[in-house]
N, C-alpha and C positions, 0 to 999 in steps of 0.2 A: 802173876800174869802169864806164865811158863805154862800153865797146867790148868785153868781157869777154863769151863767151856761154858758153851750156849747149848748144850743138847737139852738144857729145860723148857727151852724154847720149841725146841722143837717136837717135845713130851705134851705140849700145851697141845701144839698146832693138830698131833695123831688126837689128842682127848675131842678137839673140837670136828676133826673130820669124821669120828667116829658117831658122832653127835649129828651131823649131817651138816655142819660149815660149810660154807666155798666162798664166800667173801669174805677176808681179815682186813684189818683195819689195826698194824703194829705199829704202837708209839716205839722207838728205838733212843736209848743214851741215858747215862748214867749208867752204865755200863762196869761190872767191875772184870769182864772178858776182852780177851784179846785175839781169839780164833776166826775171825772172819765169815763167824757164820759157822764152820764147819762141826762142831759138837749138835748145831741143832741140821742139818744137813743131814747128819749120820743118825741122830732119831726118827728121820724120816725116810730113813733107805738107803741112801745115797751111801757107797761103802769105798773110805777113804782107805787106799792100799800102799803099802810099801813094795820096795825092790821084788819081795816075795810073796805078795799076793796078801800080806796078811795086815789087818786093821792098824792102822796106826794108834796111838793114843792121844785121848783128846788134849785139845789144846793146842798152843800155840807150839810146846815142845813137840808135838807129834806132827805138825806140817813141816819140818824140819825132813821128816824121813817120806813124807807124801810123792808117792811116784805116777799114782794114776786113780783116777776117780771110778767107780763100775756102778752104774745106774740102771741096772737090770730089775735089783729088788725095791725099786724107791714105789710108792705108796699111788697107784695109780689115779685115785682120787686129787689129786696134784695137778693134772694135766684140768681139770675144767675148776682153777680155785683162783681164784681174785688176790692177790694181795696190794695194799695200799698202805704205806710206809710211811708217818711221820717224822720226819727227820728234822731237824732246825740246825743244824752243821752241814759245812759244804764241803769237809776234809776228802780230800782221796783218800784211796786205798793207803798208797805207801810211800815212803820221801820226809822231806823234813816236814812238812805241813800235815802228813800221813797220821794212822790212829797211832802207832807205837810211840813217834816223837812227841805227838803233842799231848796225847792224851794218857801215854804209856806212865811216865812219873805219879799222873796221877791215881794211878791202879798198884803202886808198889815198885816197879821197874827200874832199876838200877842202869844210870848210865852206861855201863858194861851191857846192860842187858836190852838195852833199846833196839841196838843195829841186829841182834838174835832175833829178835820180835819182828823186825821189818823185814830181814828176809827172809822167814817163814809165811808171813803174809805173801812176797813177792812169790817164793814157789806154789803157794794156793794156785794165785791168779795166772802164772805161769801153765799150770796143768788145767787149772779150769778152763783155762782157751784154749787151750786141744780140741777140749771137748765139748766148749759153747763160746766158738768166736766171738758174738754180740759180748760178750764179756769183756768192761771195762773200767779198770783199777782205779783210773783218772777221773769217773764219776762223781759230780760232786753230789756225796752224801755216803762214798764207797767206805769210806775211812770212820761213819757213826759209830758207836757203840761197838769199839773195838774190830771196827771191820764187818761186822753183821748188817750195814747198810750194803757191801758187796755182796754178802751170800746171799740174801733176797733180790737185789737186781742180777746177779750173773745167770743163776740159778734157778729160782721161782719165778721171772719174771715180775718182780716185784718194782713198782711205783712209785719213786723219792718223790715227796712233795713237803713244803714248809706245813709243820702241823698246824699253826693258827691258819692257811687256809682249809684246811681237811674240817677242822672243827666249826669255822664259819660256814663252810658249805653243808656239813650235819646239822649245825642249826635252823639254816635256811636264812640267815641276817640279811642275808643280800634281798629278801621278798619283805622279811618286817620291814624294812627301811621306807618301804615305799607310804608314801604319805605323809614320813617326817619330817620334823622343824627342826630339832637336833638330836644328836647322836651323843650320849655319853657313855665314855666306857674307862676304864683301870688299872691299874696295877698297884704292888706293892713297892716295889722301888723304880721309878722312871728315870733314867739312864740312859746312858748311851747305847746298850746292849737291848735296848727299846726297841729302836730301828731296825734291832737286825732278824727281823721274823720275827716278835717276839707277839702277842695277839693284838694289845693296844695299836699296836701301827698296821694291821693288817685289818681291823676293825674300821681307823682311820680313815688307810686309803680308799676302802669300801665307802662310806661315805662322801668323802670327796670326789670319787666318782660319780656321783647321784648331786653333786654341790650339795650335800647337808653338811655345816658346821658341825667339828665333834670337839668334844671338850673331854678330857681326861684327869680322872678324882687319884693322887697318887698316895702310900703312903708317908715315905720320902724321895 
């Protein structure tokens, strides 16, 4: 989790601006990083410095020595690009509800190694609002996939929204609905974890808006 970065991420993002991209559409979590963004940050220009001007190393061990961000050489095509974020967690940045605590175990991190993990994210966010005020750690969706819900909203100007609704609006369901009698729709295990963004209940509400009954096929 120490050493773990996102720069693949952001090797994607240069492939597709070279391609002529400008609007993304990044499902985020399941994550097995914990840098906040900044490995994929740093593939796209943005140059994470120490005390002495020079590159830190990626990961979460390297925001540990982060002293100042320099966005001189960051990827200008960046200023006219869309990003939109599916996120389904509403974790901040950092704290006990934060990526390191809750989700840190899950990626290998040692209780020893947790409270490292979160204030390294804290010094990110600490130096990223120097240099982009609107920048805020307490975001719910900041703490996604290791923190990479913060570097696209501090950063990119990137756009937290619940993925079941990004993909019901890619589909257009809210337009097929019109004229129907009912609504069915699914999942594999219906739960409690149903209601929480998860598509069936966001399919639901849509229909209940319109008053069509929805029924859902589950498999346990």
């Amino acid at each position: 989790p120490l050493s773990a970065t996102t720069r693949g991420v952001g090797e994607l993002i240069c492939d597709a601006l070279d391609r002529g991209c400008r609007s993304f559409l990044v499902g985020i979590g399941g994550s097995a990083t914990n840098d906040a963004g900044a490995g994929m940050l740093a593939a796209l220009g943005f140059r994470l410095l120490d005390g002495k001007g020079n590159p830190v190393p990626d990961g979460a061990a390297g925001l540990e020595q982060l002293r100042t961000i320099d966005c001189s050489g960051v990827r200008p095509e960046l200023a006219g690009c869309r990003f939109r974020i599916a996120c389904d967690v509403r974790n901040p940045l950092c704290g006990p509800a934060g990526a390191s605590a809750v989700y840190g175990p899950q990626k290998g991190a040692s209780p020893e190694m947790i409270p490292r993990l979160d204030a390294a994210l804290a010094r990110f966010a600490a130096v990223a609002g120097e240099l982009f005020p609107g920048c805020d750690p307490a975001l719910p969706g900041a703490g996604a996939a290791g923190g990479l819900g913060f570097g696209f909203a501090a950063l990119l100007g990137g756009q937290l929204r619940p993925g079941a609704d990004i993909v019901l609006e890619e589909t257009g369901l809210d337009a097929l609905l019109e004229g129907c009698d009912l609504c069915v729709t699914g999942e594999g295990r219906f739960d409690a974890q149903t209601s929480m963004g998860k598509a069936p209940a966001a399919v639901a509400a849509l229909a209940h808006a319109r008053g069509i009954p929805a029924v859902a096929l589950a498999g346990s």
